[in-house]
C-alpha positions as a printed Julia matrix, in Angstrom:
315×3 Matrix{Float64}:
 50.62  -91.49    4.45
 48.72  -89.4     2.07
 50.47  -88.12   -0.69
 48.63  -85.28   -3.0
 50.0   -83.69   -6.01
 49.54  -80.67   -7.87
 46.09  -81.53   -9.25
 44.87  -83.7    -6.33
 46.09  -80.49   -4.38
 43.79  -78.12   -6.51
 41.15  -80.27   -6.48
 40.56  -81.19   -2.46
 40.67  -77.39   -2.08
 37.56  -75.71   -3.64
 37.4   -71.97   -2.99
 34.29  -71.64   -0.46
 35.44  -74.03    1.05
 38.87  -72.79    1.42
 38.01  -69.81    2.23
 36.0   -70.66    5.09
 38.3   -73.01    6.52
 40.79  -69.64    6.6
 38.08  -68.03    8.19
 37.86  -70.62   10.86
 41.36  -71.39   11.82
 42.26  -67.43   12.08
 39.69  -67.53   15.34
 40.84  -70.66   16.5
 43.51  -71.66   19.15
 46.5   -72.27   16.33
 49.96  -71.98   17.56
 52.2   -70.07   14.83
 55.84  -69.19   16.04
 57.25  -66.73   13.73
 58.16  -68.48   10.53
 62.13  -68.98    9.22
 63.06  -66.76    6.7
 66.52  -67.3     4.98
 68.26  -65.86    2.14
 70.05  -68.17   -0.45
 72.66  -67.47   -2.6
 72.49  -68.61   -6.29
 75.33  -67.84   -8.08
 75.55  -65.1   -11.45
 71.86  -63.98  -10.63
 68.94  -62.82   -7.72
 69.24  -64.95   -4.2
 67.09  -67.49   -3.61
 64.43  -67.63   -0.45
 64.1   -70.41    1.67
 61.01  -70.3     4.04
 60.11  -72.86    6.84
 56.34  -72.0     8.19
 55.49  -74.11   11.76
 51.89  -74.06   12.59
 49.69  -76.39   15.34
 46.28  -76.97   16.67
 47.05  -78.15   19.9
 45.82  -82.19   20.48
 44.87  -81.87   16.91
 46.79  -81.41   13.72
 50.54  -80.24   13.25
 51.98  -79.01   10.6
 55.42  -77.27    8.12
 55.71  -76.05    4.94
 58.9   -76.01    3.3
 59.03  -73.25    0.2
 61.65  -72.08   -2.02
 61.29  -68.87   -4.27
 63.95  -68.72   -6.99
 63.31  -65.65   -9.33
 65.51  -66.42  -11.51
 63.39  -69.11  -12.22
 61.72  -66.99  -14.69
 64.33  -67.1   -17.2
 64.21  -71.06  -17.15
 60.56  -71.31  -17.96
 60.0   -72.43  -14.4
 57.82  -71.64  -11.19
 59.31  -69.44   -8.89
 57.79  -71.24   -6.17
 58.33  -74.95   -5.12
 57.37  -76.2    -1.72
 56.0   -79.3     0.07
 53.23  -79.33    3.58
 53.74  -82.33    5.44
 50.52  -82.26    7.89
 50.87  -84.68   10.91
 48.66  -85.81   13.94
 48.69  -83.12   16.93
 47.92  -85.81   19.19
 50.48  -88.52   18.53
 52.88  -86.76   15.9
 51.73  -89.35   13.05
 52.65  -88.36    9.39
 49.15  -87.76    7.58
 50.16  -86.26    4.44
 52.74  -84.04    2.05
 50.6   -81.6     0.08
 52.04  -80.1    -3.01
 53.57  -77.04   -1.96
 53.12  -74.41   -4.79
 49.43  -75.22   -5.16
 48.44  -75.01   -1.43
 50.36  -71.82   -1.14
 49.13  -70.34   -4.33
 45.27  -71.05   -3.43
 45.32  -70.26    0.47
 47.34  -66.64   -0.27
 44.02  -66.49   -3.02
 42.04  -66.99   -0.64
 42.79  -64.75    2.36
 42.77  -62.2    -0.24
 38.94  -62.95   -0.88
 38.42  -63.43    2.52
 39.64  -59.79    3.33
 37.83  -58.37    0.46
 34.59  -60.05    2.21
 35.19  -57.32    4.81
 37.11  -54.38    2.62
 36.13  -54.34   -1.28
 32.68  -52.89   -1.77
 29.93  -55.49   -1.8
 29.39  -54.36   -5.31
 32.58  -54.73   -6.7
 32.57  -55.78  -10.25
 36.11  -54.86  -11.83
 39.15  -57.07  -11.4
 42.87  -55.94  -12.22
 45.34  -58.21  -11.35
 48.84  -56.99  -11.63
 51.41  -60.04  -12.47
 51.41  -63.1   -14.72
 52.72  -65.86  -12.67
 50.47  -68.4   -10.69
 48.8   -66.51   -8.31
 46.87  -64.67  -11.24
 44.19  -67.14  -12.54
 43.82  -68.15   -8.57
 43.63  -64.78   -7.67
 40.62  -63.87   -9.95
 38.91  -67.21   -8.81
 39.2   -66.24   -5.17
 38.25  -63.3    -5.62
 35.02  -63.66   -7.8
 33.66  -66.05   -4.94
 33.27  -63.39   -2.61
 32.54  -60.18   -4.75
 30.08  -60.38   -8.47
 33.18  -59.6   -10.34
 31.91  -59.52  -13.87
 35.4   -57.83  -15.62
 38.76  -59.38  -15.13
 41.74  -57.44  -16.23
 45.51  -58.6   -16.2
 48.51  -56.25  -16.71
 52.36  -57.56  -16.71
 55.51  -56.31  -17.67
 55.13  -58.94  -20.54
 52.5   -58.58  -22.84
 52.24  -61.71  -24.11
 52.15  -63.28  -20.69
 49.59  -61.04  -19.97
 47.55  -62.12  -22.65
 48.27  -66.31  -21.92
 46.54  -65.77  -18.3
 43.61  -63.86  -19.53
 43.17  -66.8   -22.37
 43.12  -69.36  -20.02
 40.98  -67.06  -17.93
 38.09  -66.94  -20.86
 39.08  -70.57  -21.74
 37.78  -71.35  -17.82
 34.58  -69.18  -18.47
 35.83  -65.77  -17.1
 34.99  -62.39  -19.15
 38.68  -61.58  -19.09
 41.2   -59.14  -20.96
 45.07  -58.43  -21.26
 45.58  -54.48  -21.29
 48.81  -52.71  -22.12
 48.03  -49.53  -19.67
 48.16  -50.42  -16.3
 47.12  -47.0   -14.97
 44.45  -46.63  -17.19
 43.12  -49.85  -16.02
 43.61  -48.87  -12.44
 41.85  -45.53  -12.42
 38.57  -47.76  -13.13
 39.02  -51.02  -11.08
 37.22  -51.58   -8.22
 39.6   -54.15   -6.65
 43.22  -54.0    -7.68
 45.59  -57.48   -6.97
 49.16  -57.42   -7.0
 50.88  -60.54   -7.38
 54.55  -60.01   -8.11
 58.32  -59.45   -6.92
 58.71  -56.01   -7.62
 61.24  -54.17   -6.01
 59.47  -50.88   -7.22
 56.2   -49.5    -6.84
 53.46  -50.84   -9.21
 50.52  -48.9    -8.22
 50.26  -45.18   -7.39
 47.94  -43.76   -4.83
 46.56  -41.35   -7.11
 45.14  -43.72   -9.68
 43.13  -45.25   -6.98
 39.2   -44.14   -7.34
 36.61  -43.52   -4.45
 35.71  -47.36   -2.81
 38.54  -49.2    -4.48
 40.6   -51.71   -2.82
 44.2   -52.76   -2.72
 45.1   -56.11   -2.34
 49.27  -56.66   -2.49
 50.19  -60.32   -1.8
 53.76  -59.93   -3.43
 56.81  -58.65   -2.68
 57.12  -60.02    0.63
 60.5   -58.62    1.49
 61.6   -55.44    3.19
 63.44  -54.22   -0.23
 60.34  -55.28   -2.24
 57.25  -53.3    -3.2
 53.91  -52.54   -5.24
 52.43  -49.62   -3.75
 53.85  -46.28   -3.76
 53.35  -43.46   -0.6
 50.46  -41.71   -1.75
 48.67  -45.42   -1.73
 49.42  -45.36    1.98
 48.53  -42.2     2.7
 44.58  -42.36    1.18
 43.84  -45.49    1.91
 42.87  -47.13    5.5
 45.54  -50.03    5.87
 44.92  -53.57    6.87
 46.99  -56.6     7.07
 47.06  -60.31    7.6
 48.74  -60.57   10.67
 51.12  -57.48   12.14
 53.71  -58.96   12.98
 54.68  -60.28    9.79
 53.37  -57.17    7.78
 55.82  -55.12    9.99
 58.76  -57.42   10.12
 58.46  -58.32    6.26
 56.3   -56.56    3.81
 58.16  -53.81    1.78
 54.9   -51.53    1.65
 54.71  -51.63    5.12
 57.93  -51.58    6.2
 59.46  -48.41    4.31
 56.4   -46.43    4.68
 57.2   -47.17    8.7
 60.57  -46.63    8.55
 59.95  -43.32    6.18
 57.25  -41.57    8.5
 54.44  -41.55    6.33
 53.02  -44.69    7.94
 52.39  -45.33   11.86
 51.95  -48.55   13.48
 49.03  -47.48   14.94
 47.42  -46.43   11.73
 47.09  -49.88   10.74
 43.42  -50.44   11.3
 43.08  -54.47   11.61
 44.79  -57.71   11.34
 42.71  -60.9     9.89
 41.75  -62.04   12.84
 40.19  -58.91   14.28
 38.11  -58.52   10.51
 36.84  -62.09   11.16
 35.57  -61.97   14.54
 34.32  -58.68   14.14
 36.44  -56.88   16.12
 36.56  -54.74   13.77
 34.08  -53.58   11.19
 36.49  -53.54    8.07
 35.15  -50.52    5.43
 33.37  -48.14    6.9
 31.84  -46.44    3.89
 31.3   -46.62   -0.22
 33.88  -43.64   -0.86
 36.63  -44.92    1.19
 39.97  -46.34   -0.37
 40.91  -49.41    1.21
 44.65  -51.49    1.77
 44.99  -55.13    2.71
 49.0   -56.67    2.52
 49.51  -59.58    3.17
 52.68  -61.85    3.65
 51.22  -64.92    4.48
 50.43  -66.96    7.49
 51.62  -70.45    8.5
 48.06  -70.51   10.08
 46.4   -70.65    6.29
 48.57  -73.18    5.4
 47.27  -75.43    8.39
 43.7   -74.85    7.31
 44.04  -75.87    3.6
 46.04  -78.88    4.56
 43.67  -79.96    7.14
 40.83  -78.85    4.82
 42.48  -81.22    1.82
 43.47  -84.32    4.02
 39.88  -84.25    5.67
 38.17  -83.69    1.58
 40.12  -86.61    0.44
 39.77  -89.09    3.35
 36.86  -88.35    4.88
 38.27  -88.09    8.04
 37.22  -85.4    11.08
């Protein structure tokens, strides 16, 4: 059986590639039963998350992730995301591999990110903000800049001097990169805004949000969690990863829904429809766009596949 770690992980998984593969699998024939979502108490701080994420390409490749998210994590120097993809034969049942976790995760939630700004952010997009400083950041701006000529790349957190450690690894990796202190001020000019955090409160207000830009929330993938704030619903056109998940789990979904102000029907397209063109995605330079995501067991299928296939050669 293959066994890939962290770095072996990272590097089997280069972003067009990735990407593509993501691309692929959302118009293919994967099975994906709704994934297992259970809340874990850790005593004297925030419960824990335990998720369990099924996914198979019938006669082909099977596959589970395993992933815990322990925010309180944070205060032990720590990721707040551990996790491990065993990938097995969907012909004979076969163990292939176990995939680091945290890295797979990190780079295929990057990744359909990019691969819905393909369709959403304008083509000319060329200012980055990513909101959060934990692992998702420096993948997030990578993703990102293979699909769109991002030439600026902003980070804001609630800690500076996190801030400031991403966006000097950033320029250490050759990325024209910054730490601001002013979120909104750094908003108001960004062309494609990233959340990446466990926020129970909004981040980002609608009204900061400038003709053409683009929302991208990947956090805060709980009901009681959220990044966006009403007005953000209200001007932008809304698009999601898959809706069933979206409405089930994402916060900025699921309380605009519940308040009113959002309508299932107002949600324009899922992944899938963006990628086979059922629908067109943005419709003009002006308009404000919305993707949330939650993530997809299906994405985790296609970068394990894609990693066990870079590494052995195999088809």
């Amino acid at each position: 059986m293959l066994v890939l770690d962290e770095e072996q992980t990272r590097a089997a998984l280069p972003w067009p590639e990735l990407i593509e593969a993501i691309a692929r699998m959302f118009q293919s024939e994967c099975v994906m039963p709704v994934r297992h979502h259970h809340e874990m108490e850790v005593p004297d701080e925030e419960s824990a998350t335990l998720l369990l994420m099924p996914a198979w390409v019938p006669g082909r490749y099977a596959g589970v992730k395993t992933v815990s998210v322990f925010p309180g994590n944070v205060r032990r120097g720590l990721p707040a995301i551990f996790g491990t993809y065993l990938l097995s034969s969907g012909a004979t049942g076969e163990m292939l591999a176990a995939i680091d976790g945290g890295e797979l995760t990190a780079r295929r939630t990057a990744a359909a990110s990019a691969l819905a700004a393909r369709y959403l952010a304008r083509p000319d997009a060329e200012e980055l903000l990513v909101c959060g400083t934990g692992r998702l950041s420096l993948n997030l701006m990578f993703a990102h800049g293979t699909t769109r000529p991002i030439k600026r790349y902003r980070v804001w957190g609630r800690n500076g001097q996190a801030a400031e450690k991403i966006a000097a690894e950033a320029r250490a990796l050759g990325l024209n990169a910054e730490a601001v202190a002013d979120a909104e001020a750094a908003a108001r000019t960004a062309d494609i805004i990233s959340c990446a955090t466990l926020s129970s409160a909004p981040l980002i207000s609608g009204e900061w949000l400038k003709p053409g830009a683009h929302l991208d929330l990947v956090g805060a993938f709980k009901p009681s969690m959220r990044e966006s704030d009403d007005e953000a619903i209200r001007r932008a056109s809304i698009y999601v990863d898959t809706r069933a998940g979206a409405i089930a789990e994402a916060g900025d979904i699921v309380q605009p829904l519940k308040s009113g102000v959002l309508k299932e029907g107002d949600i324009r397209a899922d992944l899938a429809e963006l990628v086979s063109g059922a629908h067109g995605g943005r419709s003009h330079d002006a308009e404000i766009t919305l993707f949330k995501s939650v993530g997809a067991a299906l994405e985790d299928l296609a970068g394990a596949i894609l990693a066990y296939e870079t590494v052995t050669g195999q088809k």
